[in-house]
C-alpha positions in Angstrom: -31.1 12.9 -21.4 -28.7 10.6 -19.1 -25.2 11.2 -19.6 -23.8 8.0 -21.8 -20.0 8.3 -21.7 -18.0 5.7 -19.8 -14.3 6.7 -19.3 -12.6 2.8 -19.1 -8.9 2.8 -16.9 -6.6 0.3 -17.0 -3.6 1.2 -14.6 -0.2 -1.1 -14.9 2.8 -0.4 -13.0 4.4 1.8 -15.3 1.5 2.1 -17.7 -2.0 3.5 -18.2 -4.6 2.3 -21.2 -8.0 4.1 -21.6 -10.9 4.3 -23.9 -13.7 6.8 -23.8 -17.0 5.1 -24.8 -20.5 5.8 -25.6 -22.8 3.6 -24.3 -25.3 4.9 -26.4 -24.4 2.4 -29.6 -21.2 1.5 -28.0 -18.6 3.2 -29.9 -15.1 4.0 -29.1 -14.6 8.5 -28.4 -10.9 8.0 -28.1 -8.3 5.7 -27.0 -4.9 5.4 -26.1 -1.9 4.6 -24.1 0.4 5.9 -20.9 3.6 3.8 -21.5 7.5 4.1 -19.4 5.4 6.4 -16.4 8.2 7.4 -14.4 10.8 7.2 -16.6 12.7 10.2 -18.9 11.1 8.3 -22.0 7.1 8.5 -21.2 5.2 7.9 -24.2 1.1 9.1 -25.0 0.0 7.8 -28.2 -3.9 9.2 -28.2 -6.1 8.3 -31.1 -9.6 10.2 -31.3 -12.6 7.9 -33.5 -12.0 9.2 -37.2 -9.4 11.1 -36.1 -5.2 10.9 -36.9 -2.9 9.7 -33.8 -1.2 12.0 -31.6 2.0 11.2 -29.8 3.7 13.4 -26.9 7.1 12.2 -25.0 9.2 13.2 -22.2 8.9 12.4 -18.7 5.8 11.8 -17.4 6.4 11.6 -13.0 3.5 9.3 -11.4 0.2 8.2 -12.7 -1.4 11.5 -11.5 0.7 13.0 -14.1 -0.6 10.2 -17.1 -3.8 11.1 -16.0 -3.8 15.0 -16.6 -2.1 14.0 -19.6 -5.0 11.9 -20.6 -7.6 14.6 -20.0 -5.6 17.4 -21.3 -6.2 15.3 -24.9 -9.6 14.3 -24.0 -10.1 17.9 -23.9 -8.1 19.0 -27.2 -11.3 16.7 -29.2 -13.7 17.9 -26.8 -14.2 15.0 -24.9 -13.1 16.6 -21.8 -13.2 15.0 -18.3 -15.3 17.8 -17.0 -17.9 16.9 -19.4 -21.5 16.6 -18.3 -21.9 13.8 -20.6 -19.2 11.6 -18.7 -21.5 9.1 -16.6 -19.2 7.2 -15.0 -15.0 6.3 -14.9 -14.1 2.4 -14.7 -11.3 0.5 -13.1 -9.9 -2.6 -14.6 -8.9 -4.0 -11.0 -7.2 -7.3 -11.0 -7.8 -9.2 -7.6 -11.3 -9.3 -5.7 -10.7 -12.7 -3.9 -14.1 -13.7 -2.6 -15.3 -10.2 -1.7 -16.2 -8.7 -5.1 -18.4 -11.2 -7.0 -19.6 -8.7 -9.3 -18.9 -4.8 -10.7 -18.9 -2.7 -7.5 -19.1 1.1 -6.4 -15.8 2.2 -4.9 -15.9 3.8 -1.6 -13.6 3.2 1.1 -14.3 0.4 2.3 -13.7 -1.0 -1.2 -10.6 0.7 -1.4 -9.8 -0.7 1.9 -10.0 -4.5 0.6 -8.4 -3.9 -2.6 -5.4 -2.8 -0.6 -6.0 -6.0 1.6 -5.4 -8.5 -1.1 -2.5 -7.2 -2.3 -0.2 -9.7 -1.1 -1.7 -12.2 -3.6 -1.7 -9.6 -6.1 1.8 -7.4 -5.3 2.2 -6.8 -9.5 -1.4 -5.6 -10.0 -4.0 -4.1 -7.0 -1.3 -1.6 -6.0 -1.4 0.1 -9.7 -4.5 -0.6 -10.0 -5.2 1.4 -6.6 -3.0 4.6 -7.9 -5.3 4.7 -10.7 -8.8 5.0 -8.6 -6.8 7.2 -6.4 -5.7 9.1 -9.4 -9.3 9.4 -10.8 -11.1 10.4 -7.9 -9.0 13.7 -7.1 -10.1 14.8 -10.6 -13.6 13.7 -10.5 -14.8 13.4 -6.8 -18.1 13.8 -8.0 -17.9 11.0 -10.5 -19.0 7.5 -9.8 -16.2 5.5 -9.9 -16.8 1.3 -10.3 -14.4 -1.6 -9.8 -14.5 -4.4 -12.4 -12.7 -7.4 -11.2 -10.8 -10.0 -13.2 -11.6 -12.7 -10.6 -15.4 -12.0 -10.7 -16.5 -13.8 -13.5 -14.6 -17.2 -12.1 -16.5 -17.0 -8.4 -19.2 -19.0 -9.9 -16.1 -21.9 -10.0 -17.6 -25.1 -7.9 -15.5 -25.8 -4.2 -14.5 -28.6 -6.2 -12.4 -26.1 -9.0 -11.6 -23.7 -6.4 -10.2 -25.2 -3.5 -6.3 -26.6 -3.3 -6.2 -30.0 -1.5 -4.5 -28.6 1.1 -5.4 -28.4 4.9 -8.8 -26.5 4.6 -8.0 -24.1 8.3 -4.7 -22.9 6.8 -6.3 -22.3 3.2 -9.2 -20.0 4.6 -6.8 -18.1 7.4 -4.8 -16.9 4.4 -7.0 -17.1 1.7 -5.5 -19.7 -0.6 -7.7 -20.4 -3.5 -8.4 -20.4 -7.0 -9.2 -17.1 -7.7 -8.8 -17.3 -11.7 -8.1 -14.0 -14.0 -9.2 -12.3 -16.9 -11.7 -12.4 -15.9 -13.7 -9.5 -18.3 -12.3 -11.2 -21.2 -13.4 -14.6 -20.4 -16.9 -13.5 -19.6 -16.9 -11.0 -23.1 -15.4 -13.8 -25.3 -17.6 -16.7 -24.1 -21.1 -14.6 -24.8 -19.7 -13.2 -28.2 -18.8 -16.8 -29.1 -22.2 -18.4 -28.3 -23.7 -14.9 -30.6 -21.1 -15.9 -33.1 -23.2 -19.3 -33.1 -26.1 -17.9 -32.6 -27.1 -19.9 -29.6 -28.4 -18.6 -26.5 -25.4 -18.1 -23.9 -27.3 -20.1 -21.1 -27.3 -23.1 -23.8 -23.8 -23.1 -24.9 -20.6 -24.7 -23.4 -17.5 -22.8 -24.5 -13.7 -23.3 -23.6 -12.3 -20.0 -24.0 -8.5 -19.8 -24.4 -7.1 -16.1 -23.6 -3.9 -16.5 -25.2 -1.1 -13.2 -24.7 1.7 -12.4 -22.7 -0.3 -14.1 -20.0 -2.9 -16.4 -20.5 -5.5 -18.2 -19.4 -8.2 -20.3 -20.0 -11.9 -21.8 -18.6 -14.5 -23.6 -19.3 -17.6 -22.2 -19.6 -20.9 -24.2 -19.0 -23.9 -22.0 -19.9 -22.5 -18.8 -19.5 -21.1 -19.6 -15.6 -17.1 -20.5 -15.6 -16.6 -24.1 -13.9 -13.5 -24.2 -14.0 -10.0 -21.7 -15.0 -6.2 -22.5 -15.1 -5.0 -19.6 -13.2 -5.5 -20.1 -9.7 -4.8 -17.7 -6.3 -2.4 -15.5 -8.4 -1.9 -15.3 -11.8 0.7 -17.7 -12.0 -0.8 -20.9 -12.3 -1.8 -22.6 -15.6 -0.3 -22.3 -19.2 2.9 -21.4 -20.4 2.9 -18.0 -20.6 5.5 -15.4 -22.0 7.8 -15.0 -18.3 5.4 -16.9 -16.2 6.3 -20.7 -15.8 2.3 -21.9 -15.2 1.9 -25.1 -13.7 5.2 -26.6 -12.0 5.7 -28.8 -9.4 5.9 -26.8 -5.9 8.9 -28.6 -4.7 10.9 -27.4 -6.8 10.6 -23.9 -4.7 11.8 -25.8 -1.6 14.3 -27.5 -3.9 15.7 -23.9 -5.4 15.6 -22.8 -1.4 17.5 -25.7 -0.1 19.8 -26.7 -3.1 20.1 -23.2 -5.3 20.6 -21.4 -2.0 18.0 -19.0 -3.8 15.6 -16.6 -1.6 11.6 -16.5 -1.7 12.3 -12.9 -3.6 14.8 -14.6 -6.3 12.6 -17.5 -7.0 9.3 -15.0 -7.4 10.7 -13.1 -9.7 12.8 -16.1 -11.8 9.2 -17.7 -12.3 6.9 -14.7 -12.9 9.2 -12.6 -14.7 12.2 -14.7 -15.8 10.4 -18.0 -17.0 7.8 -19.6 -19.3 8.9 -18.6 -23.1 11.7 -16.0 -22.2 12.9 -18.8 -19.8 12.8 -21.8 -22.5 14.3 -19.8 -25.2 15.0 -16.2 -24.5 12.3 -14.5 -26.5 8.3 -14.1 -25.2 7.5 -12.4 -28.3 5.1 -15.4 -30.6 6.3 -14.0 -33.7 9.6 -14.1 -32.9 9.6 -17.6 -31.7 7.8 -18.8 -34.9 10.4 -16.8 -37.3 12.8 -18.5 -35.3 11.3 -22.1 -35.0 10.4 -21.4 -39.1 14.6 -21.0 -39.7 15.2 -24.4 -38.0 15.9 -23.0 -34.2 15.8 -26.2 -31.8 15.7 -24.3 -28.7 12.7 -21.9 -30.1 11.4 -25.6 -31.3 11.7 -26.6 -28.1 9.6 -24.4 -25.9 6.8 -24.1 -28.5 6.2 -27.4 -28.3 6.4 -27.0 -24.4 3.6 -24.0 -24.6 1.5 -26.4 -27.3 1.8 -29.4 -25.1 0.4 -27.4 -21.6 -2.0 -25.9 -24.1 -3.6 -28.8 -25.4 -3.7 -30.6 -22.0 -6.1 -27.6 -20.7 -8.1 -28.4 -24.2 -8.7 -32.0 -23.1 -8.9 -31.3 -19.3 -11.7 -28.8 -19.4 -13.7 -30.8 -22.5 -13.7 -33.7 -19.7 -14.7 -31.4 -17.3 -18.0 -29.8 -19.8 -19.0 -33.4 -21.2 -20.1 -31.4 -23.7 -18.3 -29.1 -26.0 -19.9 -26.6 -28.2 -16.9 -24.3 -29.3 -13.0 -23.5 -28.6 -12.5 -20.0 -28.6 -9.3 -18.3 -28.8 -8.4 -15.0 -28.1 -6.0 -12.2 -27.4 -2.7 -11.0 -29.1 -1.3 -14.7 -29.8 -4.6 -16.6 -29.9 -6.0 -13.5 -32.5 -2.9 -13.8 -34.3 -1.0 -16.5 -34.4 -2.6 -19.0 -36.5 0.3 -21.8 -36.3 -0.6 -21.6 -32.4 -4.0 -22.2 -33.0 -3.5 -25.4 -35.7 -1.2 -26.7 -33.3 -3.2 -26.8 -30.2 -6.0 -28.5 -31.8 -3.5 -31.2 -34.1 -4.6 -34.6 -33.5 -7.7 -33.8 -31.8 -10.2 -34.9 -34.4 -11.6 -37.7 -32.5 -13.1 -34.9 -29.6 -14.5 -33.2 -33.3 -12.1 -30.4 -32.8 -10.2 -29.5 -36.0 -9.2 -26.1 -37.9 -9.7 -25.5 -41.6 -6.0 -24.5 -43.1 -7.8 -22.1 -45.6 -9.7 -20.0 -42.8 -7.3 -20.7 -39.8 -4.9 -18.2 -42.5 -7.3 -15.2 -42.5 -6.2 -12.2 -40.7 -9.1 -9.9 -39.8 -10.6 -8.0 -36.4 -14.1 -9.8 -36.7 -15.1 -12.8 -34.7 -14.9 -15.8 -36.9 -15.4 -19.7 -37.5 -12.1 -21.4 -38.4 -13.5 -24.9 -38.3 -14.6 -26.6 -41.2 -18.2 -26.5 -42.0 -20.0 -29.3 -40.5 -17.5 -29.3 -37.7 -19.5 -31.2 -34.7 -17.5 -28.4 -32.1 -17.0 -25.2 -33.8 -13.5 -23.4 -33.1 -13.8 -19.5 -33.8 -11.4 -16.6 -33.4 -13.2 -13.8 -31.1 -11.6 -10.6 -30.7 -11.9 -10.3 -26.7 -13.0 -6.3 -25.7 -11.9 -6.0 -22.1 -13.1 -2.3 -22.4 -16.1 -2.5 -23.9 -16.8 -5.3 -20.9 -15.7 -3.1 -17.9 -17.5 0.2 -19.7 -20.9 -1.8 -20.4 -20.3 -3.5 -16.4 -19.8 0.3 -15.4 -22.8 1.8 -16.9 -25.4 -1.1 -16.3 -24.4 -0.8 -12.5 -24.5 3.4 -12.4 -27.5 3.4 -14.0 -29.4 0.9 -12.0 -28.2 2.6 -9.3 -29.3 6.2 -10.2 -26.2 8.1 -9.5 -25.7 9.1 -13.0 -28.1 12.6 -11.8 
């Protein structure tokens, strides 16, 4: 029998998540979290299926640390990393550009072009390097696959994906819409379309991945035309410390009038703007509790998130013609459901509306939160990044044979 466990990494900066799946039905073995690696105050939490949550502190040095961290619990349940039933390990790797269309074997040549896009993605390909390089010194015999976030949104048109810009400086250094989240997008927009029990190559879905950053696309049978994030993961919606869209002038206008360096104004828009910048929190919860006790300034910049929001809504329905559900998804879009009645508000005429009653239920299921008869359904679909790169992983190892 084929071994049927997919090991799934997802390596931040100064974090490592992780699930252990079984293809087989698709279940979760374990999952859990590296957070603070390199700091004094490293945190594991490690949660085994049916199992009680384990938590071990202290330091934890470099992600080749987190990782024999990670398989030392694996191996307290059995799951081990030396296991014979471990088929394959998979990367969550951020930035593909045009290269890496679809999930791909690393080798070194692939390693080689990851590390050539980092410049458009500084925050993400180098972690996401660590981790393969992490991986591979404990498994060399493992296959190893890189899922990309930008995969999914290389089926964009030239018409989505190219800046109006001159088109020789654009392809010297690369400068396109790349789009991200790629997994999720692709994962949410299929489980919608099962959710409606429509065939994914007949349904048009505009899928709104709504957390800490967040994106969305539209989604014409299946294929993205079109996303809001664009050659970083900058562009687009107001997200919790990333500005989105924004005139580019006002870069030259911080240069020339603020005095401010290339370095200052990187970080002041992808780490010191969108919700943080408008009101100081980028937590949604907060912001409501806030907006809820009659805060103007916590007013103020959720009606600037809602107003970019629902401008993507009516952009990309133009862009589809046809519309056969709004999707929302991740930590704010799964959870927030004064985000949700607020994005759609007033849109009624497009048949987009949300049913008070059912827009209120919490729950981890994919859901309809329109009411019946609604001509474009709106549902609530838990996105499963994981589950996407692990069942990516395992399709490509096994059509490939080096499972043996």
């Amino acid at each position: 029998m084929s071994p049927s466990r997919v090991l799934v990494l997802n390596s931040g900066s100064s974090s490592l998540k992780y699930q252990l799946l079984d293809m087989g039905d698709s279940s979760r073995l374990a999952v859990g979290l590296v957070e603070r690696i390199g700091e004094q105050t490293s945190r594991l939490k490690h949660t085994p299926a049916g199992g009680e949550s384990r938590e071990r502190g202290g330091a934890i040095a470099d992600h080749d640390a987190a990782l024999k961290a990670v398989a030392e619990e694996l191996a307290r349940d059995g799951l081990g990393l030396d296991s014979p039933e471990l088929a394959a390990i998979g990367h969550r790797v951020v930035h593909g550009g045009r290269t890496f269309t679809e999930p791909t074997m690393i080798d070194e040549a692939v390693l080689a072009e990851i590390e050539r896009l980092i410049p458009v993605a500084p925050l993400h390909n180098p972690a996401n390097l660590t981790g393969i390089r992490t991986a591979q010194v404990l498994r060399p015999d493992l296959p190893q696959v890189a899922v990309f976030d930008t995969a999914f949104h290389t089926t964009m048109p030239e018409s989505a994906a190219r800046y109006a810009i001159d088109v020789r400086t654009a392809d010297e250094h690369r400068v396109r819409r790349y789009g991200f989240h790629g997994t999720s997008h692709a994962y949410v927009s299929r489980a919608t379309a099962e959710l409606l029990r429509r065939d994914p190559a007949d349904t048009n879905v505009i899928v709104l991945h709504l957390g800490n950053g967040a994106s969305a696309s539209a989604v014409r049978g299946g294929r993205c035309v079109d996303t809001s994030m664009g050659l970083t993961p900058l562009e687009g919606l107001v997200m919790g410390t990333r500005s989105g869209d924004m005139d580019p002038a006002v870069i030259f206008h911080l240069m020339r009038v603020g005095g401010m360096s290339a370095d200052e104004i990187d970080t002041l828009l992808n780490k010191k703007s969108g919700l943080i910048g408008l009101c100081g929190d980028n937590d949604m919860r907060e912001i409501r509790r806030r907006v809820d006790e009659g805060d103007e300034q916590a007013e103020l910049a959720f009606d600037i998130y809602i107003h970019r929001l629902k401008k993507y809504i009516g952009a990309y329905y133009a862009v589809l013609g046809r519309v056969d559900a709004v999707a929302f998804t991740a930590g704010v879009g799964e959870n927030a459901a004064p985000v949700r009645a607020a994005a759609l508000a007033g849109l009624a005429e497009l048949g987009l509306a949300v049913d008070g009653e059912r827009n209120a239920v919490r729950g981890d299921e994919a859901r309809l939160i329109s009411p019946e008869g609604a001509r474009v359904a709106v549902a609530v679909v838990p996105t499963d990044e994981e589950l996407e790169i692990a069942t990516q992983t395992y399709a490509l190892v096994i059509g490939s044979g080096n499972h043996t």
